[in-house]
N, C-alpha and C positions, 0 to 999 in steps of 0.2 A: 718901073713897076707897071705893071699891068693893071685894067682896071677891070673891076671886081661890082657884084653884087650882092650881098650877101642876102638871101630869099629865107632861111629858117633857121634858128638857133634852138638849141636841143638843151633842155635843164633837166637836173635828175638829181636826187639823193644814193650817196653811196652808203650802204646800209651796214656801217662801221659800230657792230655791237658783240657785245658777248653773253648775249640772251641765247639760253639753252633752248631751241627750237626742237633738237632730238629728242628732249624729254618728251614730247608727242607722240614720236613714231611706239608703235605698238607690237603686238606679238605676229598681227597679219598687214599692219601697213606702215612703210616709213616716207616719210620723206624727203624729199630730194631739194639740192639745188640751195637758192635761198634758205627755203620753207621749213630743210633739211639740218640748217645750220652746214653748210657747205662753204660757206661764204667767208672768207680771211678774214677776222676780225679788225683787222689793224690794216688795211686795205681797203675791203668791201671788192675783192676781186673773188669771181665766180666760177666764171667759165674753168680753168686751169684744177682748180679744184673737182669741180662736179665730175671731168674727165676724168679725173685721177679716182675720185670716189666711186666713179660707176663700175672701173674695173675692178677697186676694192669687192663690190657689192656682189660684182658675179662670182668670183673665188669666194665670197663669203655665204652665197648662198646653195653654191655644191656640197656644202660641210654644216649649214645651220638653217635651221627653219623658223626660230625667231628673233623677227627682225628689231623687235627693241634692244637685241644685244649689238648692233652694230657697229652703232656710232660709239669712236674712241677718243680723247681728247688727242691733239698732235704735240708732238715734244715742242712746237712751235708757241702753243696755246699760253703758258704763260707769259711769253714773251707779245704777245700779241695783248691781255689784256694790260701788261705794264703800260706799253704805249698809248694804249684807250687812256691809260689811268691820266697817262700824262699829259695829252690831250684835252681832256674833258675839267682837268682840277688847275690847269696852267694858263694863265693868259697869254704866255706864248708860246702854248701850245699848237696853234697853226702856223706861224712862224718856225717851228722847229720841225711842222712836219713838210713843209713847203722846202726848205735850207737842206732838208736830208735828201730829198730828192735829186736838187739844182747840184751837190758836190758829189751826187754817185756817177761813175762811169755809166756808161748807155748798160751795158749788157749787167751789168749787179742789179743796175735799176730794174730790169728784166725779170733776173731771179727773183728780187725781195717779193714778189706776185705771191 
């Protein structure tokens, strides 16, 4: 093993909610990203999202000019707060979401984003 220094360790919350942020956006502004509710509930994964959403947004806005009609729940959405549910009301609830990870193959693991 080689030796190593480890110089800076990086913490962060992942912002694993199913708080309507959209209900924000309005008739001339929405938005995006987090802020936008863009954000996997059941993850707190963004990025893959927000891409996905932006191209939503342009097809969406060749055909409509207000943007509070945008946001749509995903067929995922329920399934995303069960998990919160289970999570948040379970004591092993981290336990269970830690164990789903360690028995997915690499690339499901991938997908579940």
């Amino acid at each position: 093993m080689e030796n190593y220094t480890i110089e800076e360790t990086e913490r962060g919350t992942i912002p694993m909610t199913s708080y309507k942020f959209q209900e924000y956006n309005t008739k001339n502004v929405i938005n995006i990203g987090t802020a936008g509710g863009w954000t996997k509930a059941s993850t707190g994964y963004t990025f893959r999202n927000t891409t996905k959403k932006t191209k939503q947004l342009l097809t969406f806005l060749k055909k409509e000019q207000n943007l509070s009609k945008f946001t749509k729940p995903s067929k995922f959405w329920f399934y995303d707060l069960f998990f919160l549910d289970v999570l948040a009301h379970n004591e092993e609830g981290p336990n269970l979401f830690s164990s789903l990870f360690k028995k997915l193959k690499f690339k499901l693991f991938l997908n579940f984003r």
